[in-house]
C-alpha positions, 0 to 999 in steps of 0.5 A: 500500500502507497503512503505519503510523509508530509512536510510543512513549514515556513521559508527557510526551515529546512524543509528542502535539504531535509526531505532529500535526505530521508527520501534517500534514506527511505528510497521515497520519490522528493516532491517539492511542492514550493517548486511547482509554484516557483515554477509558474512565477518564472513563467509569469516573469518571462511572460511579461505578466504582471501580478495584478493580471491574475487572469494571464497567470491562472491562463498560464499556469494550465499550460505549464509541463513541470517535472522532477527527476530523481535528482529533485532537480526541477523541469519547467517545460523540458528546461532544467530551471533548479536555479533560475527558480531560487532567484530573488526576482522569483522569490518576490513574487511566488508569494502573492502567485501562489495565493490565487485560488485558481492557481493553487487547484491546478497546482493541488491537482499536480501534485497529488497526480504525482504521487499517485501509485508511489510512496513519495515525501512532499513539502511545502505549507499546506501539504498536511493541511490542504494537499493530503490531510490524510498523509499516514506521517505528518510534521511540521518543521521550524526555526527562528526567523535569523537562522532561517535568514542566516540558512537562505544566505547561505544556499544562496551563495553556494548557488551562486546567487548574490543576496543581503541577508536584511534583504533576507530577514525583511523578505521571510517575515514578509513571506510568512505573513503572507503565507499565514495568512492566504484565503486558500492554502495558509500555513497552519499548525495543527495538532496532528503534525509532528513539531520539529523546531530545527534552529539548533539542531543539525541537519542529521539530528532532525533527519533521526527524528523524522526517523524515529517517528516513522519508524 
């Protein structure tokens, strides 16, 4: 039987690195939800579409191709976008575009289409709550808002993109306000997920305690 572990929580939390590794360890297929909507926001931007054209973004949106490889690298119509979907330009906007209604049903819609028939691990912010609510593991990880900046700068930087970390600090706070807050799809803790706060712990030290749960 076919089951999923769902990950949720805010930007910088350690969601990413996290659920690659127990995917790994589990022999479980990575889904990145957050990529998906990157992915459309990337799109909107070499579109020329603007923010308050929701219409064009839902249009579009319903055209893209997005896949992942075994790699967790991300595919925007064929194209391997990984990076271009971490850019600052993109993560401006992949708030306020993953907040349309339209766009979160189509993008729902896609991710549970690719979890049919696999055991896969998928994170994001309403993967415990929205995507499966019946996920067999469920857990919510977090961390205060400098070390989940201090975390950003870094993979930024090892990506080769130039950031400033009060860029950072405003830009999370900014994001979790929004994300906390969308009519659909909100971030919300609730009492059957497994709250993990990764801030002082090491990336192996909160891998054992996902674990431990699921085992």
């Amino acid at each position: 039987m076919n089951y999923v572990i769902a990950i949720d929580g805010p930007a910088g939390s350690g969601k990413g690195t996290i659920t690659k590794i127990v995917a790994d360890k589990l022999n479980l297929v990575y889904i990145d939800t957050g990529a998906t909507y990157r992915c459309v926001a990337l799109a909107s931007l070499r579109n020329n579409i603007k923010l308050e054209e929701t219409d064009k973004i839902i249009n579009l949106a319903k055209t893209l191709d997005i896949d992942f490889d075994v790699n967790g690298h991300t595919y925007l119509n064929g194209e391997d976008v990984s990076n271009l979907i971490r850019s600052h330009e993109v993560t401006n906007i992949v708030s306020p575009v993953s907040s349309i209604p339209e766009v979160r049903e189509i993008m729902v819609d896609l991710q549970r289409k690719m979890a049919n028939n696999k055991n896969v691990i998928m994170e994001g912010r309403d993967i415990t709550t929205v995507v499966f609510p019946d996920a067999k593991y469920k857990f919510y990880l977090d961390a205060d808002v400098m070390e989940r900046a201090k975390r950003r700068f870094k993979q930024n930087e090892e990506m080769g993109i130039e950031s400033n970390l009060d860029d950072i600090i405003e830009s999370i706070k900014k994001r979790d306000y929004n994300d906390m807050h969308k009519p659909v799809g909100a971030l919300k803790r609730t009492n059957d997920q497994i709250y993990i706060d990764t801030t002082h712990l090491t990336i192996d030290e909160v891998v054992e305690e996902i674990l431990k749960n699921i085992k």
